[in-house]
C-alpha positions in Angstrom: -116.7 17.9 -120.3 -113.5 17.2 -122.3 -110.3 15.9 -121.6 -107.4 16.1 -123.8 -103.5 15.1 -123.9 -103.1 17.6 -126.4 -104.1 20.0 -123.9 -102.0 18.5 -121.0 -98.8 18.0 -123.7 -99.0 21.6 -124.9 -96.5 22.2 -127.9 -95.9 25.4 -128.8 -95.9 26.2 -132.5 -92.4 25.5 -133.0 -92.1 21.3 -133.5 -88.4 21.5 -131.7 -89.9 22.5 -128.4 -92.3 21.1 -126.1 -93.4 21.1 -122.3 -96.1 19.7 -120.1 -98.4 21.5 -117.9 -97.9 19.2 -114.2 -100.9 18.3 -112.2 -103.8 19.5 -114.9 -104.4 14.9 -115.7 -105.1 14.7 -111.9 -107.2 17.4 -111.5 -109.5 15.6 -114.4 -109.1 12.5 -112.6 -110.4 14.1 -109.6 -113.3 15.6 -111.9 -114.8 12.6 -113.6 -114.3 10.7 -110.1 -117.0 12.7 -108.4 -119.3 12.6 -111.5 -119.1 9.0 -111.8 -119.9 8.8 -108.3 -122.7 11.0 -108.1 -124.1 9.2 -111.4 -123.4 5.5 -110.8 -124.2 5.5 -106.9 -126.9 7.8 -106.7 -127.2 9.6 -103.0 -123.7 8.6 -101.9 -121.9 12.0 -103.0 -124.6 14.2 -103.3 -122.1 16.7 -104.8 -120.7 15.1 -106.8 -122.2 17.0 -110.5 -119.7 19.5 -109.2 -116.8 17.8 -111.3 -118.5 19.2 -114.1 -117.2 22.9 -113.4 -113.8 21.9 -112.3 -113.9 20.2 -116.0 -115.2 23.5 -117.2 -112.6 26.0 -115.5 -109.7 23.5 -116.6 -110.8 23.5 -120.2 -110.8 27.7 -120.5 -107.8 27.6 -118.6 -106.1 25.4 -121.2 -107.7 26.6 -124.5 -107.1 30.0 -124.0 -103.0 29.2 -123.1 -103.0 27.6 -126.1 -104.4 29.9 -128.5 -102.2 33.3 -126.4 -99.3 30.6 -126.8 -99.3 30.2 -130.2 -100.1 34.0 -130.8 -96.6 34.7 -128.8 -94.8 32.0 -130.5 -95.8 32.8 -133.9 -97.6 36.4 -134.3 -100.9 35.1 -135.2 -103.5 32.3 -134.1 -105.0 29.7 -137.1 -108.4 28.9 -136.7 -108.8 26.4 -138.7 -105.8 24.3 -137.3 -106.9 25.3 -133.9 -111.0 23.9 -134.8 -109.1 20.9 -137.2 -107.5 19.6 -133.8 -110.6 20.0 -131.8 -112.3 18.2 -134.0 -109.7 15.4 -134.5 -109.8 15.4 -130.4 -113.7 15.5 -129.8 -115.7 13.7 -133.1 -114.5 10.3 -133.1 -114.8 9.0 -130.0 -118.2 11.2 -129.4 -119.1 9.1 -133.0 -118.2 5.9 -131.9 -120.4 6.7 -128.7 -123.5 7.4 -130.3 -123.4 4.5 -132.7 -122.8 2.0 -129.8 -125.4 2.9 -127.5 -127.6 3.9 -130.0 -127.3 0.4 -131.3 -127.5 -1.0 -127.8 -130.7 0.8 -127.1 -132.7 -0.8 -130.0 -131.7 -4.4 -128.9 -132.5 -3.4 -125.3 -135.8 -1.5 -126.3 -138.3 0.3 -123.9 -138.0 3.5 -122.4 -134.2 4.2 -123.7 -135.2 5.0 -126.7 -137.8 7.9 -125.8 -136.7 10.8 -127.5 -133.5 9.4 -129.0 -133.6 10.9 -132.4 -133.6 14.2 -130.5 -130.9 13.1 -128.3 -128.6 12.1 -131.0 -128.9 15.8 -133.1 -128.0 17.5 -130.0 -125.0 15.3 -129.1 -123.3 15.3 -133.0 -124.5 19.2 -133.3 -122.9 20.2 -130.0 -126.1 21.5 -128.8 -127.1 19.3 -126.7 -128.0 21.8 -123.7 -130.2 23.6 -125.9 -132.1 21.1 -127.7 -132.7 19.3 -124.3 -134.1 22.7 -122.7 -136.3 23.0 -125.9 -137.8 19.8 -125.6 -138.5 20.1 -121.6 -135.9 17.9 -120.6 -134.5 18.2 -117.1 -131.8 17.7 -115.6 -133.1 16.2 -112.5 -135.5 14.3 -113.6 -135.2 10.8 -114.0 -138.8 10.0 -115.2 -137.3 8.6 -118.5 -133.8 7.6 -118.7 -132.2 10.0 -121.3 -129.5 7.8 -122.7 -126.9 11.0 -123.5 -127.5 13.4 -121.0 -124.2 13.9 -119.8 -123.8 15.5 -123.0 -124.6 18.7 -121.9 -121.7 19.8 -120.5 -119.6 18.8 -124.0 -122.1 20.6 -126.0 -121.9 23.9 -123.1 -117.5 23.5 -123.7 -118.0 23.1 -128.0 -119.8 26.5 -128.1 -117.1 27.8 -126.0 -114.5 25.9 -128.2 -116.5 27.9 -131.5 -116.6 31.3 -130.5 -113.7 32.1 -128.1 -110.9 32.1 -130.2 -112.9 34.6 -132.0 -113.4 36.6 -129.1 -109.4 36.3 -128.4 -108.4 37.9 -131.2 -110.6 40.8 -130.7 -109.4 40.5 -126.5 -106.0 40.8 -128.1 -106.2 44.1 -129.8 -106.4 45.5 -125.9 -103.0 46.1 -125.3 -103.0 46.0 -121.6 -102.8 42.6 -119.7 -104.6 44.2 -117.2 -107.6 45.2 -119.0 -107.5 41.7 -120.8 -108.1 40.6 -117.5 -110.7 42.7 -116.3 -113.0 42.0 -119.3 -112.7 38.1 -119.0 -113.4 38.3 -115.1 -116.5 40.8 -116.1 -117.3 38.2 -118.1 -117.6 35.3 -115.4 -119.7 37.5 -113.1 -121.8 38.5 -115.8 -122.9 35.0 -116.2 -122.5 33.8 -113.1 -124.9 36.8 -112.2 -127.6 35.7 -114.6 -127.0 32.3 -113.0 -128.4 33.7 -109.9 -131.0 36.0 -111.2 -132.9 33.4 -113.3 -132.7 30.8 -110.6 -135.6 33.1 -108.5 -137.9 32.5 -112.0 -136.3 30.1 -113.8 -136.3 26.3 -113.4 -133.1 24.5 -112.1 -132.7 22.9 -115.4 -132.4 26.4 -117.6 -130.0 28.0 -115.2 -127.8 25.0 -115.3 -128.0 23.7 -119.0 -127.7 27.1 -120.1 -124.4 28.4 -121.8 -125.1 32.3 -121.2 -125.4 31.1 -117.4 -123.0 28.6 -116.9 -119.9 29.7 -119.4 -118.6 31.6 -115.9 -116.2 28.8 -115.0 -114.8 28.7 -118.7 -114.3 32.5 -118.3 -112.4 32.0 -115.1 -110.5 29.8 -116.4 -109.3 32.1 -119.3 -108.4 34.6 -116.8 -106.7 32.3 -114.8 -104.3 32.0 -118.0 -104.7 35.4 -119.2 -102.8 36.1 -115.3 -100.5 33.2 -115.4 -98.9 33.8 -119.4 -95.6 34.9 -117.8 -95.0 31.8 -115.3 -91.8 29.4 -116.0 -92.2 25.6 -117.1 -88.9 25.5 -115.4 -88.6 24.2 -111.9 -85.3 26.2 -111.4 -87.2 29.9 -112.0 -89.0 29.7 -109.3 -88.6 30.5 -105.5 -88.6 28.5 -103.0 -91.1 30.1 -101.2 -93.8 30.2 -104.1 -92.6 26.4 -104.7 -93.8 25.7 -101.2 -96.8 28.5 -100.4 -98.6 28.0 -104.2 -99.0 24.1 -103.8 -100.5 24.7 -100.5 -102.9 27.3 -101.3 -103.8 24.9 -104.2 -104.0 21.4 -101.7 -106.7 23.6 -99.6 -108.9 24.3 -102.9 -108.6 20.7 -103.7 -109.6 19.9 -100.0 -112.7 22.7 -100.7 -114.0 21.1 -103.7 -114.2 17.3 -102.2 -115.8 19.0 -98.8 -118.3 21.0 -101.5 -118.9 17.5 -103.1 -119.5 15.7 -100.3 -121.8 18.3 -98.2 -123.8 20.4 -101.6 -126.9 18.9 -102.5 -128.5 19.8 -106.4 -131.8 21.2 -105.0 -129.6 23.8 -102.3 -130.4 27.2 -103.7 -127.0 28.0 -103.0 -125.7 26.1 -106.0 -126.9 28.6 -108.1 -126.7 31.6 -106.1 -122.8 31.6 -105.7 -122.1 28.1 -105.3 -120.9 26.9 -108.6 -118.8 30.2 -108.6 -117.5 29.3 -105.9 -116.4 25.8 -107.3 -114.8 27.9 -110.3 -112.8 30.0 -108.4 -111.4 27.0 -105.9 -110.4 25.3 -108.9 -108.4 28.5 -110.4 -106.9 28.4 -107.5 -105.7 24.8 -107.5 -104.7 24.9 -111.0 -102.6 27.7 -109.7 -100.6 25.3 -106.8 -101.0 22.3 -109.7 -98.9 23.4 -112.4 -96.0 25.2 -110.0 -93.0 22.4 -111.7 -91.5 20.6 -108.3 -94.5 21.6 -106.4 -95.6 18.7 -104.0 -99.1 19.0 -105.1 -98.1 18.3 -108.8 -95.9 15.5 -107.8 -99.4 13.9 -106.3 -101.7 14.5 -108.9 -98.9 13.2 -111.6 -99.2 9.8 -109.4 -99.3 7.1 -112.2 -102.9 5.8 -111.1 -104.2 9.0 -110.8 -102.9 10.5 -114.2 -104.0 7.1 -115.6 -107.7 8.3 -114.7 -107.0 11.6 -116.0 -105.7 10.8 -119.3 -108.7 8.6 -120.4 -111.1 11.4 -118.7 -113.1 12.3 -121.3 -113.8 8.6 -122.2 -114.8 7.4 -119.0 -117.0 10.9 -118.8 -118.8 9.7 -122.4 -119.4 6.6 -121.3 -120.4 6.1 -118.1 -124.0 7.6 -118.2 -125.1 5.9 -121.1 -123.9 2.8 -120.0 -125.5 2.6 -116.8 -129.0 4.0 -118.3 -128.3 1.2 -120.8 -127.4 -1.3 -117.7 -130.5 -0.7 -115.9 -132.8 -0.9 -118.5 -131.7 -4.4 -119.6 -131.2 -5.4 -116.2 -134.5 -4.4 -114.7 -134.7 -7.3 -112.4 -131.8 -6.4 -110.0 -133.2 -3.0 -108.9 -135.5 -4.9 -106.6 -132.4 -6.2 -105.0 -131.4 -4.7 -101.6 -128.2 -4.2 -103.5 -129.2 -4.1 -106.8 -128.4 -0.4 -107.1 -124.6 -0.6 -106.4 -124.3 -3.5 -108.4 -125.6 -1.8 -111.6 -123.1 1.0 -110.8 -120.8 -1.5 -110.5 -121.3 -3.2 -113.6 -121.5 0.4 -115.6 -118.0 1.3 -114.1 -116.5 -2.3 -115.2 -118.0 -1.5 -118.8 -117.3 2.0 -118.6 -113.5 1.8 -117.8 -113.5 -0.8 -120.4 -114.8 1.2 -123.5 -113.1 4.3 -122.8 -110.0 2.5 -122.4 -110.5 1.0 -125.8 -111.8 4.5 -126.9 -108.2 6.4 -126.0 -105.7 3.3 -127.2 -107.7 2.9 -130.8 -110.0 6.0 -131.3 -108.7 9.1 -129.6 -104.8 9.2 -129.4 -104.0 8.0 -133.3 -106.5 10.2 -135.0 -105.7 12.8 -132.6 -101.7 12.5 -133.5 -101.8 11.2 -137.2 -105.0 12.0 -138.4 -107.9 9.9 -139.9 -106.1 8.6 -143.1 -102.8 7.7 -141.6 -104.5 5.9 -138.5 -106.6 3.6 -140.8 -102.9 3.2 -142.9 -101.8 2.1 -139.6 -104.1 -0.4 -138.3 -103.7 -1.4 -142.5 -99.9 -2.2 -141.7 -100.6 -4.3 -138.5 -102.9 -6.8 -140.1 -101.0 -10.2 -141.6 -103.1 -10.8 -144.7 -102.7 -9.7 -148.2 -104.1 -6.0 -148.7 -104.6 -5.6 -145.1 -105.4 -2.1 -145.9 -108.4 -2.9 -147.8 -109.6 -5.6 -145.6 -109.4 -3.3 -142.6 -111.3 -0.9 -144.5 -113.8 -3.3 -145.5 -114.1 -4.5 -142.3 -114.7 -1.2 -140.6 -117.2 0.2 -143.2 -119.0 -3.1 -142.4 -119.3 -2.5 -138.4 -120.2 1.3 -139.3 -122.8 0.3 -142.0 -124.2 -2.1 -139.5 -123.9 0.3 -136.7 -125.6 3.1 -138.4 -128.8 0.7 -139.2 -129.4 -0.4 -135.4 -128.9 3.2 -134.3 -131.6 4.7 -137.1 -133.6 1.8 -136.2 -133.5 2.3 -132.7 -133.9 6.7 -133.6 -137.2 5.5 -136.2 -138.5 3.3 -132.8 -138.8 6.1 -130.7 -141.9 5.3 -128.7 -142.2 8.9 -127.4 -143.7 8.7 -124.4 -142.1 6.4 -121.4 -144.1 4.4 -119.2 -143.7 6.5 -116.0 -144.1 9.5 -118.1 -147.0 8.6 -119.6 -149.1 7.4 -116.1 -147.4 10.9 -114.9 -149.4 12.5 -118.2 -152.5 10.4 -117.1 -152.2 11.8 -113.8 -152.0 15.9 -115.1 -155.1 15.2 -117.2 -157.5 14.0 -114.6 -155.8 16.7 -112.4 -156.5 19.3 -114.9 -160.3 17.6 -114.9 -163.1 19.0 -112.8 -163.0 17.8 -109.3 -165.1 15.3 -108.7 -168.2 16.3 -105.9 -167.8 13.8 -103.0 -170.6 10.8 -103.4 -172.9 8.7 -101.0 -173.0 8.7 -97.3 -170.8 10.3 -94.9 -167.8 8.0 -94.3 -165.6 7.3 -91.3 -162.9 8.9 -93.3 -162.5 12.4 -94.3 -164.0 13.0 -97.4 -161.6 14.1 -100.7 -163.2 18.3 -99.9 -161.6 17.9 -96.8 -158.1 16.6 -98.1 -155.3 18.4 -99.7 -152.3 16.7 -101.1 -148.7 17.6 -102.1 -146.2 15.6 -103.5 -143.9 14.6 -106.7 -144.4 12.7 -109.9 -145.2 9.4 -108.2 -148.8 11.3 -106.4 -148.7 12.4 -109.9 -148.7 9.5 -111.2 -151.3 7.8 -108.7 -153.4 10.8 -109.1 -156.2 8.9 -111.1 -157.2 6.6 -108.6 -156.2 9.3 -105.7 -159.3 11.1 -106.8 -161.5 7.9 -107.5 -160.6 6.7 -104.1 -160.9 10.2 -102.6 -163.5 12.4 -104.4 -163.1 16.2 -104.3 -159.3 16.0 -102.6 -157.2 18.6 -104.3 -153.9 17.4 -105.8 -150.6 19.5 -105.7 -148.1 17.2 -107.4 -145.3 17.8 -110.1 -142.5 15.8 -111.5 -138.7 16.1 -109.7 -140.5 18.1 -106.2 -138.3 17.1 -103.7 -138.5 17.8 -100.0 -136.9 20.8 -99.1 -139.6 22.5 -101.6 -142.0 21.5 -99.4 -142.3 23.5 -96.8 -142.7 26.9 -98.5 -145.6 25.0 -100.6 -147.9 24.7 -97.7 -146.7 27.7 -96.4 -148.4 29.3 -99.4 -151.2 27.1 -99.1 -151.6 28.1 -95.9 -151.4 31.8 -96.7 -153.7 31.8 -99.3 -156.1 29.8 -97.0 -156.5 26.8 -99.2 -155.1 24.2 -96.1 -158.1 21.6 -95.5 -157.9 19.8 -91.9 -156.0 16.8 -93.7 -152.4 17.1 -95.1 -151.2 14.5 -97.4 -147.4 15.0 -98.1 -145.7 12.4 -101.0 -142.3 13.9 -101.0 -139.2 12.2 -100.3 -138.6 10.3 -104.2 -136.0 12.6 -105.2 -133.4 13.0 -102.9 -132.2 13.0 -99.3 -134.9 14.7 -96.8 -133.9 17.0 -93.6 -136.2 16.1 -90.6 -136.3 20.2 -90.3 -138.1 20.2 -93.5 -141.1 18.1 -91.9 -141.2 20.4 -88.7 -141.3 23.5 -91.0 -144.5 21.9 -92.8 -146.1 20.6 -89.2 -145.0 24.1 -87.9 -146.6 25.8 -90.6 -150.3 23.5 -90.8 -150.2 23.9 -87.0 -151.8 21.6 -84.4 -155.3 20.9 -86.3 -154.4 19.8 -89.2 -153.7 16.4 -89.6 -150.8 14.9 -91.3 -150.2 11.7 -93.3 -146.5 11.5 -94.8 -146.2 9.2 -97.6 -142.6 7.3 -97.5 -140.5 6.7 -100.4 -140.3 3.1 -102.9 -137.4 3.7 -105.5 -133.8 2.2 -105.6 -132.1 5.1 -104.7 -129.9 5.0 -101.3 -131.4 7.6 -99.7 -134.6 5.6 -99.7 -134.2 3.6 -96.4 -133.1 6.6 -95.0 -135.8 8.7 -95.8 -138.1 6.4 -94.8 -136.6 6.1 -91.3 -136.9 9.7 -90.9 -141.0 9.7 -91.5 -141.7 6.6 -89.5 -139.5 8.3 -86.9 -141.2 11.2 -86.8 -145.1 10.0 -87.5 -144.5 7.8 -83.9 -143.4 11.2 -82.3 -146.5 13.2 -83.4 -150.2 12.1 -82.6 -151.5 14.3 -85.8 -149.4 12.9 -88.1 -149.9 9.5 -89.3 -147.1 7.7 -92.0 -148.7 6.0 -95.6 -146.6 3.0 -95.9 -146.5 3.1 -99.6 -143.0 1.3 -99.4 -144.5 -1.8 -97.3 -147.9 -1.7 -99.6 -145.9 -1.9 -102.9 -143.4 -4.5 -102.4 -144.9 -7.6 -102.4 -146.2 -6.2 -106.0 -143.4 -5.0 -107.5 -144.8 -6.0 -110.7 -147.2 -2.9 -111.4 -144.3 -0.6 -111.5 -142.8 1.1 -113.9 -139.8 -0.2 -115.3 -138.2 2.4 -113.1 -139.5 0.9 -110.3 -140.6 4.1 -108.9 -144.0 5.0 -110.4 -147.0 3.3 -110.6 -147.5 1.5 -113.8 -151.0 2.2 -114.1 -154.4 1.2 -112.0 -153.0 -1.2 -109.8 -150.4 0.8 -108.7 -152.1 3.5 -108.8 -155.2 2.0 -106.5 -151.7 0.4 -103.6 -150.7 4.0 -103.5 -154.2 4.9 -102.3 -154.9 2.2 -100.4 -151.7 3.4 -98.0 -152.9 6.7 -97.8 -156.6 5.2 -96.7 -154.6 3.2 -94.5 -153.2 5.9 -92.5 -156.3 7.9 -92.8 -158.2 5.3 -90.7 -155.2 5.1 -88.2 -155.8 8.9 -87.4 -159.3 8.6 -87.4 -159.4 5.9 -85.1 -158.0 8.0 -82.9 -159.4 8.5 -79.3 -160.1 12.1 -78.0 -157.5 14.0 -76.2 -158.4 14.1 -72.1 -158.9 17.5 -69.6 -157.7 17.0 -66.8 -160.6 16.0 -64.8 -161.1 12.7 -67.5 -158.1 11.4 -65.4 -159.8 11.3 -62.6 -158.3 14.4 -61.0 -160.6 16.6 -58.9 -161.2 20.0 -59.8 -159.2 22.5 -58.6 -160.9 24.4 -56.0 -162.5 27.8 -57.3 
């Protein structure tokens, strides 16, 4: 994601003349809103990552008017200006980043600095997306808090940034607008095509991080500007009607994009089956009512709060993520607050809009207008003391120098495995183990051969003492499952007739639940299998939620029986890990069973369903 005044000030070649493209500052205001949202208050706009693509279609919108601009204007497009500015636009603030947090992580210390030194190649290499994907990151996954993350997306628009003027110049040689167009839009539904394809075999993380599947709202955005080269900066061109009938088409995609936000869920298959396409097209279309000049829609995204927003948008987007992984993990205490999760957000928004503040009035706008050497000559002209210049230069070097050695420090302290992650790896091994036989005498309780489990990274994570506690069960757990998976897993269980007459269901950690989702599974087990649902500890907001919906529905059904892993686990807090999701080892581990054998006993305490005739009733006469 990238936000840029030189962008939204777009001079043609010529320094006499000038113009400014209305409404594009609060489209990116409305863009980093919903990612901050859906970062910083996790569950409340579920949507939200959707402000990445409307970042996405902007930026192709702009980059290609520039580079077709500057071709009209002056016959020929200069790469290395054009990659000089981009540079000048992305590097320093993206620098200053990495050396902060970097720095902040090593005094912090813990899980923050798990796989750093990867972290920091992708994010000054621009291949962030890549790099992650080859290392097994994931997106959704928030096993260990990867500190740059978010810079995916930047790395995704600086490959674009690389090779499309490239491909302009050869797009250029087609003479025809029309086929200009054509090939760009074959383009989008190329990729977003391959989007769809790979999401039936490939993980959620590949089809997203990917730049081959994800490039399609960049591409409609270059068509979008390809279509549009001939429209007027001039208010006075342009008809009423299209004045009145643009703006509005362009106010319902707005409308569309906050209703997508608000009601599209990450783990809907229809996010990557047509869903972010869809996003990219709305937002073409309300670029299109944004930049009509006099339009009503322009005149309220050019409000002065909202451009405000806008204009520092590619600070706040930089900081906010790794300022609230970095806020959590040195504030670990105030997740077990009832609150504690929107005041960390809270705190990371306060820094956030802070240091990108900072970041656009002393980083970003004077290198970006005057360049490296006559900023630092102008911060050297400010200062009051003899050879200001020098001192300032001294000065900075210093901060750099000191800088740099916290952030290789905190790179060289990488303890590569995190805490959850690494009772999660404890868990796989003694899965991947032969299954222990069932010992001693028959219990009250099912035996483990009788049991069959399914769940995410926290029954992962529990699984050691799951199969000490309950020899022989068989374990189906892996990290970032969330509920809506679940009921075509046991509906493949079930068809490949591996269903045992207990049901243990851990699901629920990663996300809001549908009460649907639990009939399909009790639907699909049928009436003689028993059912324990396992309810949700993390601070997340959907967790009191979720756990509503399984307590709900265990009282409602006499087979199904609810783990109160929530209840078990709070009063010891303490054998978490510092996520305050997984267990942190044994004891944890040992709670999280003890729930299940909780709810095990509750079932099989159970008295015998009644005929008819056990209430007394006479028989019915033959």
């Amino acid at each position: 994601m990238t936000s840029s005044n030189t962008e939204t000030q777009l001079p043609a070649v010529a320094p006499t003349t000038s113009f400014r493209l209305p409404g594009l500052d609060g489209l990116r205001a409305l863009a980093v809103t919903l990612v901050i949202l859906f970062h910083l208050t996790p569950g409340a706009l579920v949507g939200g990552y959707l402000g990445v693509d409307i970042f996405f279609v902007i930026s192709g919108f702009l980059i290609t008017g520039l580079l077709l601009r500057e071709k009209s204007d002056t016959g020929r497009i200069r790469l290395g200006a054009f990659w000089k500015r981009r540079a000048r636009r992305l590097l320093p603030a993206l620098a200053v980043l990495v050396l902060v947090c970097s720095s902040a992580a090593f005094l912090i210390g813990g899980d923050v600095l798990v796989g750093l030194g990867r972290q920091v190649l992708g994010a000054l290499t621009f291949s962030y997306n890549w790099v992650a994907l080859g290392g097994g990151a994931s997106y959704f996954d928030e096993t260990t808090p990867e500190l740059f993350r978010n810079l995916w997306s930047l790395a995704v628009e600086e490959q674009f940034y690389l090779v499309w003027p490239l491909l302009v110049l050869l797009l250029l040689l087609v003479r025809k607008r029309g086929l200009r167009l054509v090939l760009v839009l074959a383009a989008a539904v190329a990729s977003a095509g391959a989007m769809a394809l790979l999401s039936f075999t490939e993980n959620a993380t590949r089809v997203y991080y990917g730049t081959d599947t994800h490039s399609f709202g960049l591409a409609i955005g270059a068509a979008l500007a390809i279509a549009t080269t001939s429209w007027s900066v001039r208010a006075l061109e342009w008809s009423r009607a299209a004045k009145f009938w643009l703006p509005l088409l362009g106010s319902i995609g707005v409308t569309a994009l906050i209703a997508l936000a608000v009601l599209l869920p990450a783990d809907n298959p229809l996010v990557y089956r047509g869903g972010l396409a869809t996003v990219a097209v709305l937002t073409a279309v309300a670029i299109m009512g944004a930049v009509v000049p006099g339009g009503f829609l322009a005149r309220i995204l050019d409000a002065r709060p909202i451009r405000w927003v806008g204009e520092r948008s590619y600070g706040l987007y930089l900081w906010h993520w790794p300022v609230f992984v970095l806020v959590v993990a040195a504030l670990p205490g105030l997740q077990l607050n009832p609150m504690g999760e929107w005041m960390l957000g809270a705190i990371a928004l306060v820094i956030t809009i802070v240091a990108a503040t900072l970041s656009y009035r002393f980083v970003e706008t004077p290198i970006r207008r005057g360049g490296y050497r006559a900023t630092l000559r102008g911060y050297g002209r400010s200062w009051n003391p003899r050879k200001p210049l020098a001192l300032l230069t001294a000065a900075l070097t210093l901060a750099t120098l000191g800088l740099g050695y916290l952030g290789y420090s905190a790179v060289t302290a990488d303890p590569a495995t995190g805490q959850a992650q690494a009772q999660i790896e404890a868990g796989e091994k003694a899965l991947s183990d032969e299954p222990d036989a069932p010992t001693g005498e028959p219990a009250a309780l099912p035996g483990g051969d009788q049991i069959i489990a399914v769940g995410d990274s926290v029954m992962l994570a529990a699984a050691p003492e799951l199969k000490k506690a309950f020899p022989g069960i068989e374990i189906d757990a892996v990290v970032s499952r969330q509920m809506a998976q679940g009921p075509d897993i046991v509906e493949k269980i079930v068809a490949d007739g591996r269903m045992r007459p207990t049901l243990i269901l851990g699901l629920g950690t990663n996300g809001p639940i549908d009460v649907k989702s639990v009939e399909r599974v009790k639907a699909a087990i049928g009436p003689d299998v028993q059912l324990v649902l396992v309810n949700v500890q993390a601070p997340k907001g959907w967790t009191p939620i979720n756990n509503k919906v399984f307590a709900k529905y265990a009282q409602e059904q006499r087979t199904v029986e609810l783990a109160n892993w929530y209840d078990a686990i709070k009063p010891r807090l303490d054998v978490l890990s510092s996520d305050q999701v997984h267990p942190g080892g044994p004891k944890g581990g040992r709670i999280y069973a003890g729930a299940i054998r909780d709810a095990l006993q509750r079932l099989a305490e159970l008295p015998p369903l009644l005929g008819s005739n056990d209430y007394g009733l006479s028989p019915r006469p033959s």
